[in-house]
N, C-alpha and C positions, 0 to 999 in steps of 0.2 A: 597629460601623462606625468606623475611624477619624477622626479631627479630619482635616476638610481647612484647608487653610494659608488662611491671613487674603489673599493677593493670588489675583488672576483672578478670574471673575465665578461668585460664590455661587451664582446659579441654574443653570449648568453645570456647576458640580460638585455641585449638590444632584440636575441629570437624569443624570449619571454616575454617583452613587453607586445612584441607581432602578435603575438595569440591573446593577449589580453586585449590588444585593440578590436581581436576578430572577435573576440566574447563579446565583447563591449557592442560592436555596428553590423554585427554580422558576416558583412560581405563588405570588402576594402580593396580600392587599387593602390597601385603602386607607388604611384605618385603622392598620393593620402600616407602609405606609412612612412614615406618618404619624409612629408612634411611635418607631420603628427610627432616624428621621433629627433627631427634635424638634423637628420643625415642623407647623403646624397642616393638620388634613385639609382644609381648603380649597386651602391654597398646596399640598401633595402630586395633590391634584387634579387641580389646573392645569396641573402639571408633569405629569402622565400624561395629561394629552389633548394638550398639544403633541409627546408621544414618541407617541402612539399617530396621531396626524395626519402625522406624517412616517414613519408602519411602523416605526421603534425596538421598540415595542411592540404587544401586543393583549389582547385578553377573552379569557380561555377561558371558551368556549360551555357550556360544564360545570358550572364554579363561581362564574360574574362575576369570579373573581380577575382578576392581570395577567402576564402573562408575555412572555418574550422572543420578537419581530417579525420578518418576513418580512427586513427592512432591517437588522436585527441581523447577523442569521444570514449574508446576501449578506456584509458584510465581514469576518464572519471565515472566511467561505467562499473569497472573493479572500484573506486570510493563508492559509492553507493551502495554496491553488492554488499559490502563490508561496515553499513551502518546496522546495528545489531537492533533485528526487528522486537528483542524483549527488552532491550532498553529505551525501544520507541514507545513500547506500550506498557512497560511497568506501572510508569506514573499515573496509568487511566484506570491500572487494574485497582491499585492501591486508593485512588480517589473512592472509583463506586466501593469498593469492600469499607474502608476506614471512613467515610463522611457520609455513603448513601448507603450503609447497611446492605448492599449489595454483594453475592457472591460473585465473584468474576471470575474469567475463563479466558487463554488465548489459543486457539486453535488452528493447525495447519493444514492442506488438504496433503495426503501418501495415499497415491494409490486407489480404493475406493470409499476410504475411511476416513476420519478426521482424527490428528493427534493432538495432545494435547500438548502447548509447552511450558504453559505455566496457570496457575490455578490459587485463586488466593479468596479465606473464610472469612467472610463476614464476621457479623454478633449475631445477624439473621439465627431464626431455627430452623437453619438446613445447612447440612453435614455433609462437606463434599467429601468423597469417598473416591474420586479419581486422581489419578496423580499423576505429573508430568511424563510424557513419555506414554501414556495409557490410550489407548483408540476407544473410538464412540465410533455412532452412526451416522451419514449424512441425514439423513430421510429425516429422522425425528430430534436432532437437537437445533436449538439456534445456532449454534458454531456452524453446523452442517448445512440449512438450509441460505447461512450469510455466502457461504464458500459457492452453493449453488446459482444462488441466485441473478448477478451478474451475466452468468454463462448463456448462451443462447438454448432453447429447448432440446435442440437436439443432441446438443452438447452433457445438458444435462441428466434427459435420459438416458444416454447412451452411459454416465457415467453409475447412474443408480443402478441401472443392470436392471434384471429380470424381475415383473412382477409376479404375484405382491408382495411388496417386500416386509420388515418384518415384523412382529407386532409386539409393543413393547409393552403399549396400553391401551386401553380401551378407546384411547383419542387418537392415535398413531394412524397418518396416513401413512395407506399400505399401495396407493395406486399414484401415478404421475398427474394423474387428473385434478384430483384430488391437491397434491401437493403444487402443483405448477399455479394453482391458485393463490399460495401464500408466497409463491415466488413472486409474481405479478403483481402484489402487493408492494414490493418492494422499490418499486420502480417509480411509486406513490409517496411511500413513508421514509425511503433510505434504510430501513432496517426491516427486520424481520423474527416472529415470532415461535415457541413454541411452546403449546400451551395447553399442561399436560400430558405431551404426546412420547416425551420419553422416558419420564420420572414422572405418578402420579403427585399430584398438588402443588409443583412445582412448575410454574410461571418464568420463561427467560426470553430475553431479547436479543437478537445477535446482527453485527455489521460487519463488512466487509472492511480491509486493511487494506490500504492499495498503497502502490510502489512509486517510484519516479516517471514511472509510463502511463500511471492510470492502472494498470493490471493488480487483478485483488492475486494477493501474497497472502493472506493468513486472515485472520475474525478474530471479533470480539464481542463476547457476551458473556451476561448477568441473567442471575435468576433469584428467584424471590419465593416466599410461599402464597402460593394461588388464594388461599382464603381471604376475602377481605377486601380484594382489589378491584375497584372499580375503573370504568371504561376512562377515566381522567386520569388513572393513577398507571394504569396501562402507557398509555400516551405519555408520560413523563418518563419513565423508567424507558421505554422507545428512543425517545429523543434523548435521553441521557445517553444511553451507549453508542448512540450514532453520532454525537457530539464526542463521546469519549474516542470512537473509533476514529473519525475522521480528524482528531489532533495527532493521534499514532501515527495516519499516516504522511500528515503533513511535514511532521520530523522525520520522514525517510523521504520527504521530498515529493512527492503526488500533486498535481492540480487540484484546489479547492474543488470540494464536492459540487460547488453548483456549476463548474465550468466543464465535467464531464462528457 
């Protein structure tokens, strides 16, 4: 434990340094921060029942040790909340548009819809025409089916609503059936496709954003023009925006993707 500095009040940075030892071991007696900090297990005491009286800390019911509190956890839960999810993914939108020609997308789920919150053009020749703040479809974009996919079936049909839904193109799944198949895929690849199915000739791939819990907060996806692209080139532009997405969500703190 390092020396704290001789000015501001010893007994608060002797209860700051208790909750840095309970970050640090998890679960600590009393006699530990006792010795850990060099001061007597009376005064450690004292100082763990005023953190334990304002929820800082608590007992686990387990071992009588001490560990990090209901009131802990709430504020670094407010930091968290307060990491700005378009400054987590500016940098991924900006890579695939400016280095992979790639148009990109970030999308929220409201409701039954997906919005958009930010949207940035390629060189490609396709002309986004949606603008921050604009709603799309779940069913038929990549944003839409990244936001889906994750969610359990029943989750997710209940949130598509009524079939069939609606037809944008010729390729547009219009039934659960149908679409729960490209879900399923996802479970395979990490990301997920749409192709065709909401803008003709246009090709996109879309991943889920996940938060400090694991829980998908928002997508990300690119799209490309359909002509020309092969089952390799598919697969690249795939893994690009699931590598793009899954460093977004790393900077708001999420478990690596393979530890899900």
């Amino acid at each position: 434990m390092p020396q704290q500095k001789k000015s501001g009040s010893q007994t608060v940075a002797r209860a700051l340094n208790i909750l840095t030892l309970m970050g640090e071991s998890g679960e600590i007696g009393v006699r530990d921060i006792a010795r850990k900090l060099k001061i007597a297990p009376s005064m450690a005491q004292r100082l763990i029942n005023t953190l334990s009286e304002s929820g800082f800390i608590e007992k686990s019911v387990e071992s009588s040790r001490w560990k990090i509190g209901y009131k802990t956890f709430q504020i670094g839960s407010t930091f968290l909340t307060n990491v700005d999810l378009n400054a987590a993914a500016a940098p991924e939108l900006r890579i695939l548009a400016e280095e992979h020609q790639v148009n990109s997308f970030l999308g929220v789920l409201r409701d039954r819809s997906v919005v958009y919150l930010a949207t940035l053009q390629s060189r490609a020749p396709i002309t986004i025409t949606t603008a921050p703040g604009s709603i799309t479809y779940l069913h038929s974009t990549a944003l839409g089916k990244a936001l889906l996919a994750p969610m359990s079936k029943n989750e997710a049909s209940g949130l598509l609503g009524a079939q069939p839904y609606k037809l944008l193109t010729k390729k547009t799944r219009r039934t659960f059936s149908s679409l729960s198949k490209d879900l399923e895929e996802f479970h395979r690849l990490g990301y997920v496709v749409s192709d065709e199915e909401n803008i003709e000739n246009v090709f996109a791939v879309g991943a889920p954003i996940r938060n400090s819990t694991g829980a998908t907060i928002a997508a990300l996806s690119g799209a490309v023009p359909r002509q020309k692209l092969t089952a390799k080139t598919m697969a690249e532009l795939g893994k690009l925006v699931k590598e793009s997405a899954d460093r977004a969500s790393l900077r708001l703190g999420a478990p690596k993707a393979g530890s899900r």
